[in-house]
C-alpha positions as a printed Julia matrix, in Angstrom:
127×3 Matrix{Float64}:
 -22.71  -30.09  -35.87
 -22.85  -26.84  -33.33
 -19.35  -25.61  -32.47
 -18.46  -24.35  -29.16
 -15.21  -23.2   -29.13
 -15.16  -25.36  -25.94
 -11.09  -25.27  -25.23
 -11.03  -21.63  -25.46
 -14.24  -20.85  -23.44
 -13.35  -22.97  -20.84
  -9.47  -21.34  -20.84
 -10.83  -17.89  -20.57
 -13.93  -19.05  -17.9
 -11.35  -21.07  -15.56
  -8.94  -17.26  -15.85
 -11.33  -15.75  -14.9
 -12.18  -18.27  -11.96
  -8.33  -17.87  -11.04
  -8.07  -14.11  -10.92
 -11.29  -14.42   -8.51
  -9.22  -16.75   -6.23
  -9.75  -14.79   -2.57
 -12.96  -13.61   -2.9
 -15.88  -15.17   -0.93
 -18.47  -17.75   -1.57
 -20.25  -17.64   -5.54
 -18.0   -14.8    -6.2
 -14.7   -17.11   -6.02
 -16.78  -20.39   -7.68
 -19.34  -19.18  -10.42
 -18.01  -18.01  -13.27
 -20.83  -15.17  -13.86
 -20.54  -14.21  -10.1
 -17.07  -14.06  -10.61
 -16.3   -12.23  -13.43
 -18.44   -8.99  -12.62
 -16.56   -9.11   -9.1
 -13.08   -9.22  -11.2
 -14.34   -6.24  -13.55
 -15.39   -3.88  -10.37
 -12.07   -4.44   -8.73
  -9.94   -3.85  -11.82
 -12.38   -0.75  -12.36
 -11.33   -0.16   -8.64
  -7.67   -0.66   -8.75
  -7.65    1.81  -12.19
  -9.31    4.39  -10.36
  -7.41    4.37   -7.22
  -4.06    4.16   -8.84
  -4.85    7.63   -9.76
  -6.03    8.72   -6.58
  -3.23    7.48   -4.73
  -0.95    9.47   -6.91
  -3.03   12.47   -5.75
  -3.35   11.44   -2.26
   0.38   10.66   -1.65
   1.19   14.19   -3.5
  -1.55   15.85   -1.3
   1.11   14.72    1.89
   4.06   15.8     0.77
   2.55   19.42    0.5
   1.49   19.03    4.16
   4.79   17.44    5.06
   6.69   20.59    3.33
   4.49   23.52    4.76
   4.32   22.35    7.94
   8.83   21.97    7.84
   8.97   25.31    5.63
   6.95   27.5     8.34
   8.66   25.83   10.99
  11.73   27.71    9.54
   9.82   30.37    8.87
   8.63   30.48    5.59
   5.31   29.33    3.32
   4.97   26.16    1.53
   4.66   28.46   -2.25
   7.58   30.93   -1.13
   9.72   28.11   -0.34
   8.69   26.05   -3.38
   9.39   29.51   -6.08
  12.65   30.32   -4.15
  13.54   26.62   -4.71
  12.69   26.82   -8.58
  14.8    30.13   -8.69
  17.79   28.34   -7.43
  16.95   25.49   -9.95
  17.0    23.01   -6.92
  15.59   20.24   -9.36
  14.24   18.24   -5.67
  10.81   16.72   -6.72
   8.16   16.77   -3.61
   8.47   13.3    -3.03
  12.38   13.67   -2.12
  11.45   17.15   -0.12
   9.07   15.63    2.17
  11.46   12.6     3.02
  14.04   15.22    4.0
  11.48   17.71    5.85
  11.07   14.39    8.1
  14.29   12.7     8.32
  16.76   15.34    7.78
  15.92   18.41    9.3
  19.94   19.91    8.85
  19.56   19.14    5.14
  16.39   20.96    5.18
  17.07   24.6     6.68
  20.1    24.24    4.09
  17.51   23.51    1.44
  15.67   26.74    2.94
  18.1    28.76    2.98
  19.07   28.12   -0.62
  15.35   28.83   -1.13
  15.83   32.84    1.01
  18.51   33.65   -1.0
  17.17   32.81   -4.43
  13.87   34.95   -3.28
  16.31   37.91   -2.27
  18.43   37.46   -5.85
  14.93   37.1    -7.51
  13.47   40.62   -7.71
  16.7    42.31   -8.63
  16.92   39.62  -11.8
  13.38   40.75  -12.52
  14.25   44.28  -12.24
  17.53   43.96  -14.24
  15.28   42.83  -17.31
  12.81   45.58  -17.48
């Protein structure tokens, strides 16, 4: 007697059908339609989880320059004095300010000026 594994086959066949559920016409109903549509979008969704973390990162640069010159000083300028003041602000939180907050931001800049003045005498100072 042939064995099919039949309860498990059809288990894994009718997930597959499920996780299909939204797509249109074979690619929703047939299983073999079906389950290469489900592997290109989860190949899909891996790959642009990773761009969007690029993508989103990408904006808060612009969002940051754009604030920082406004006050009168470059996106990288701004972003060393900010590490020399150990200002431990990711971009994310930055950008949000830059946009909402623009009082909270010329502080944040001028935390940023006055760690880049401090800076070179610290540099000096070690040589």
């Amino acid at each position: 007697m042939r064995v099919t594994n039949a309860p498990a086959s059809r288990k894994r066949r009718s997930r597959m059908i499920q996780a299909a559920k939204g797509f249109r016409m074979r690619r929703s109903k047939l299983y073999r339609y079906a389950s290469d549509a489900v592997d290109h979008g989860r190949q899909y969704a891996y790959r642009d989880r990773r761009t969007k973390k690029r993508t989103f990162r990408y904006l808060w640069q612009i969002r940051i320059n754009a604030a920082a010159r406004a006050a009168g000083l470059t996106y990288s300028r701004f972003m060393e004095g900010l590490k020399a003041a150990q200002v431990a602000l990711d971009r994310k939180v930055l950008s949000d300010i830059a946009a909402q907050d623009s009082v909270a931001f010329a502080e944040l800049v001028n935390v940023a000026k006055a760690a880049l003045k401090a800076k070179p005498a610290a540099t000096l100072a070690k040589a």
